[in-house]
Backbone as CSV, one residue per row, in Angstrom:
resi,resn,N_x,N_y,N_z,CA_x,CA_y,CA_z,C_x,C_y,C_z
1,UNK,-6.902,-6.376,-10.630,-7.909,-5.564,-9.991,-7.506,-4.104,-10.129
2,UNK,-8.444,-3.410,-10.368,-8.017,-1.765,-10.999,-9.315,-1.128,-9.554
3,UNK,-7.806,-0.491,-8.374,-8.739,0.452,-7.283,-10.186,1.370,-7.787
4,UNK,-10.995,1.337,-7.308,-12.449,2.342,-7.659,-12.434,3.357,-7.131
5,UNK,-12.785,4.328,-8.151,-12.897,5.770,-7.839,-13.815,5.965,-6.761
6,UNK,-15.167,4.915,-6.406,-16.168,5.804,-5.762,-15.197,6.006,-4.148
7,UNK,-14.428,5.665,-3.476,-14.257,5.923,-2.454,-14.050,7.181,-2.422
8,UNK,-13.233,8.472,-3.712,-13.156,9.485,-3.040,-13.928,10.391,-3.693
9,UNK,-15.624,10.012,-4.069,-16.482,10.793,-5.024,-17.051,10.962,-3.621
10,UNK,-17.166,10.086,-2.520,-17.954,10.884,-1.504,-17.498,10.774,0.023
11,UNK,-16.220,11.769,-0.201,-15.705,12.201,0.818,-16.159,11.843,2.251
12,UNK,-17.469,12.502,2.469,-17.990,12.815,3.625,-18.762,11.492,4.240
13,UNK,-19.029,10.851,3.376,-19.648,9.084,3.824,-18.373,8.505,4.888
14,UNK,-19.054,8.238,6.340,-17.724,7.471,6.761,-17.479,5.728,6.476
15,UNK,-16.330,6.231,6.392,-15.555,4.819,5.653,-14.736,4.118,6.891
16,UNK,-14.194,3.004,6.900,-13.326,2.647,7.515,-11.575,2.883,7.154
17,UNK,-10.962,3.422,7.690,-9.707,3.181,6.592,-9.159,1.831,6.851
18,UNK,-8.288,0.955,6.101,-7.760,0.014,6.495,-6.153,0.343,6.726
19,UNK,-5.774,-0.678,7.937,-4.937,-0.015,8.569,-3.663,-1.530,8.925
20,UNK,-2.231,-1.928,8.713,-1.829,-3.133,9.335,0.171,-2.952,8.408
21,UNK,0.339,-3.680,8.972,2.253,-3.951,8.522,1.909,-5.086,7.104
22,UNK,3.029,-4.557,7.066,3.135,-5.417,5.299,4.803,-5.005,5.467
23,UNK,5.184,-5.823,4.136,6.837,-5.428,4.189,6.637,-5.130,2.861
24,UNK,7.493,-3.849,2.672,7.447,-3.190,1.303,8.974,-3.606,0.713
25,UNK,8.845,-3.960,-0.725,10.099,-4.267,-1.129,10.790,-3.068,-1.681
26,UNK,12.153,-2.715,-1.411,12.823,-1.840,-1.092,14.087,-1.973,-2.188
27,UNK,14.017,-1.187,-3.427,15.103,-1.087,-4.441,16.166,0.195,-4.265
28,UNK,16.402,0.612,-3.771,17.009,1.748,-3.909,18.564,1.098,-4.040
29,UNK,19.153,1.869,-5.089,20.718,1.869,-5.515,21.523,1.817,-4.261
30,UNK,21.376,1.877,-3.074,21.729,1.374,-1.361,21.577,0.072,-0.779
31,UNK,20.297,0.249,-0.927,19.284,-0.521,0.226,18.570,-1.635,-1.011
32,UNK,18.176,-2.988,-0.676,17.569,-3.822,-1.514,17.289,-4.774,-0.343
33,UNK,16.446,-5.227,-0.419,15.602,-6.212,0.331,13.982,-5.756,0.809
34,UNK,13.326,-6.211,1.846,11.712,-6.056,2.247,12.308,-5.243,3.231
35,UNK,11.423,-4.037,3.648,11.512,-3.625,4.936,9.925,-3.507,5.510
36,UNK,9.759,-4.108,6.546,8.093,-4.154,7.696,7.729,-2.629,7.983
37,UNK,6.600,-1.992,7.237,6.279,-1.121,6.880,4.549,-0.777,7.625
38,UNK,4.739,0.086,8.570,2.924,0.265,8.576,2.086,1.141,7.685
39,UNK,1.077,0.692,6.775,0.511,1.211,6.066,-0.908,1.523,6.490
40,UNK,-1.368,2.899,5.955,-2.885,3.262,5.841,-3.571,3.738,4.930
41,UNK,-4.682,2.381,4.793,-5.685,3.680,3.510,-6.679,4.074,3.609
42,UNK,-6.486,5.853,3.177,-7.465,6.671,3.725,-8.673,6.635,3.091
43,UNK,-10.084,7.211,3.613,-11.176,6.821,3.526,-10.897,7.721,1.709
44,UNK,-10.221,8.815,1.547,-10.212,9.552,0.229,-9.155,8.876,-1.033
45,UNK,-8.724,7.868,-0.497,-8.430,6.778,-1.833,-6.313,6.700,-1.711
46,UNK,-6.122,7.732,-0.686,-4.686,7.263,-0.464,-3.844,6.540,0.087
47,UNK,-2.873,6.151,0.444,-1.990,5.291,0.654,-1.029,5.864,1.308
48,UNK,-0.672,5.883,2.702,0.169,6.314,3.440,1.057,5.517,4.298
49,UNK,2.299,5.539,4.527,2.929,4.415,4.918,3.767,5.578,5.732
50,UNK,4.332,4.299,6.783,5.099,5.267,7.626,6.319,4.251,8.332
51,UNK,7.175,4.210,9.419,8.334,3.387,9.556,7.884,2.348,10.615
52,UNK,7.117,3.090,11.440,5.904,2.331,12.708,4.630,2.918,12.867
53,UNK,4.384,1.362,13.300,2.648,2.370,13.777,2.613,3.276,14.507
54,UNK,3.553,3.390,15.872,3.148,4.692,16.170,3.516,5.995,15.780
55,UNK,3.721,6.205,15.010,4.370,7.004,13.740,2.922,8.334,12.961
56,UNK,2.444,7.205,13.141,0.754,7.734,12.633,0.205,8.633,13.520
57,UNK,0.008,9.618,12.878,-0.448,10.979,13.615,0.537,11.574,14.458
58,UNK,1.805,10.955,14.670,2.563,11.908,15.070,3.794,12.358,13.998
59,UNK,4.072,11.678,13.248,4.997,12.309,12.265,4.708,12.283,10.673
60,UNK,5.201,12.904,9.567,4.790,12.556,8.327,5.203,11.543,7.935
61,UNK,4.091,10.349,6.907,4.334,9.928,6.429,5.757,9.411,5.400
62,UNK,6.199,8.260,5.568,7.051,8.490,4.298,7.059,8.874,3.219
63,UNK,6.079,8.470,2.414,5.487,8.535,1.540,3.970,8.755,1.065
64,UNK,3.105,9.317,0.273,1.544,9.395,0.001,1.480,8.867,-1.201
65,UNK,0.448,7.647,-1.823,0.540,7.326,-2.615,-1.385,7.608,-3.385
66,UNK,-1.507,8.166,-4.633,-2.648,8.396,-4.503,-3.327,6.642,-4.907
67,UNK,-4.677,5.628,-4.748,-4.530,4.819,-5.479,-5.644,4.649,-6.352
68,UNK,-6.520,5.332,-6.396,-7.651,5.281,-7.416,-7.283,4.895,-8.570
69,UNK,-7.496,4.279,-9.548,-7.299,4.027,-10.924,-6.122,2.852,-10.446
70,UNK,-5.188,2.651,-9.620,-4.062,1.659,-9.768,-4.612,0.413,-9.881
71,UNK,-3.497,-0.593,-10.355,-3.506,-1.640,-10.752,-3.223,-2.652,-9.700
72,UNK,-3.658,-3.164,-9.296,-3.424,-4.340,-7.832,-3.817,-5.992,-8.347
73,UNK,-2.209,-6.620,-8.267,-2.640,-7.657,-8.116,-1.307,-8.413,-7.899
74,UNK,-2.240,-9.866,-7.865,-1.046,-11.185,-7.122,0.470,-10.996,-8.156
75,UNK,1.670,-10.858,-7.384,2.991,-11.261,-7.859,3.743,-12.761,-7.713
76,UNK,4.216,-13.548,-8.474,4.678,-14.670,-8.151,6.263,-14.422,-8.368
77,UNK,6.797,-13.578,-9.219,8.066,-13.670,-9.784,8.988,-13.604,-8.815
78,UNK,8.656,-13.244,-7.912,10.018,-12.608,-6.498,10.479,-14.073,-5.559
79,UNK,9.505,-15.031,-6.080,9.677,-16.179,-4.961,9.136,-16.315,-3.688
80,UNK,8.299,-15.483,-3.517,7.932,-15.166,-1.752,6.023,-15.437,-2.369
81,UNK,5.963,-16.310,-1.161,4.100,-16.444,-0.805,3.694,-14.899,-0.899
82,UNK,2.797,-14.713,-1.037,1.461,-13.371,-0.524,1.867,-12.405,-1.251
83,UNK,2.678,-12.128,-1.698,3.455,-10.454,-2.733,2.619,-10.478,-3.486
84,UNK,1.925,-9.134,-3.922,1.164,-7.981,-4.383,2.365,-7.336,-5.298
85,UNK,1.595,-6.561,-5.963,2.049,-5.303,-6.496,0.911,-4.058,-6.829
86,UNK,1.070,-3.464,-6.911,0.582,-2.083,-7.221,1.262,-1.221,-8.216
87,UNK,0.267,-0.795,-8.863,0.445,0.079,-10.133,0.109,1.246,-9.887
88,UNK,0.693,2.544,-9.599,-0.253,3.478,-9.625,-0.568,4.238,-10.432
89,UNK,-1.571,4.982,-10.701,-2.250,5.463,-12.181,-1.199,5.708,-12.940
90,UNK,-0.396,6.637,-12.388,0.860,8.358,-12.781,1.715,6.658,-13.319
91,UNK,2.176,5.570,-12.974,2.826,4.876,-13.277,4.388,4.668,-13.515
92,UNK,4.557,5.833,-13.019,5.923,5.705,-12.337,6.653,4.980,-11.620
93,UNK,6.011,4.072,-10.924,7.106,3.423,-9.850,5.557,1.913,-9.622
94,UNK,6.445,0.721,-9.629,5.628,-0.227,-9.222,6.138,-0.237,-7.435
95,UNK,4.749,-0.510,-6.677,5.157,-1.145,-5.508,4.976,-2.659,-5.095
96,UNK,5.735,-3.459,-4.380,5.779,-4.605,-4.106,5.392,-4.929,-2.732
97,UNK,4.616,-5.435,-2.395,4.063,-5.868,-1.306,4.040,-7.554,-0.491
98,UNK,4.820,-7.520,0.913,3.990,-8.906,0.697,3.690,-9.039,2.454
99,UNK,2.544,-9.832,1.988,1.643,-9.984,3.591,1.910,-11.244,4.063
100,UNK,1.266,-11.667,5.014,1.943,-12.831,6.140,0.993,-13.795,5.977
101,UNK,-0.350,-13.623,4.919,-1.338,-14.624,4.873,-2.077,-14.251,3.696
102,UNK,-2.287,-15.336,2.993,-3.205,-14.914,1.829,-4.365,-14.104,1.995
103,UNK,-4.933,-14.271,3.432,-6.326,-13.536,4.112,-5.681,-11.914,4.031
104,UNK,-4.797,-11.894,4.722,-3.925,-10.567,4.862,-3.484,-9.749,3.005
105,UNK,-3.533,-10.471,2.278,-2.853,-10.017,1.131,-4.677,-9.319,0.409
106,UNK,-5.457,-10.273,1.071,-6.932,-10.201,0.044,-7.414,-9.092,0.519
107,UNK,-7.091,-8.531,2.093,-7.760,-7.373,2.495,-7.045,-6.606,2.513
């Protein structure tokens, strides 16, 4: 599945953002394993994650990810039910995702 541009051709239409925990898989030359991550995506096509939910609106993000054009879909290779991945356009860095229910992974 390749994200659609129209979400951020019209800004001003209100959207819902979608909003919930996922555990992001975590490579860094340190740290390796999933860490439970709250994520949000904004009505203008980004991807914002933060350490907790209540985190949101009071501190910056960890990270902004833009996702229009990315690549989204089912991962099996890691061994774990529900894992995603994401491609993002710039293609620099894959992200790994995995949710607690296939319902959870589809939305």
């Amino acid at each position: 599945m390749v994200v659609g541009s129209d979400i951020s051709r019209y800004p001003n239409t209100p959207r819902p953002t979608c909003r919930g925990y996922l555990h992001k898989r975590t490579q860094s030359a340190i740290l390796k394993g999933w860490r439970k991550r709250w994520f949000v995506l904004k009505h203008n096509g980004y991807l914002h994650y933060y350490k907790h939910k209540k985190d949101e609106g009071k501190s910056r993000p960890l990270e902004v990810t833009k996702l229009e054009g990315a690549e989204i879909g089912v991962d099996t290779s890691l061994g774990k039910p529900f894992v995603f991945k994401c491609i993002p356009q710039s293609g620099h860095r894959i992200f790994y995702f995995c949710a607690t229910s296939n319902q959870e992974m589809k939305r």
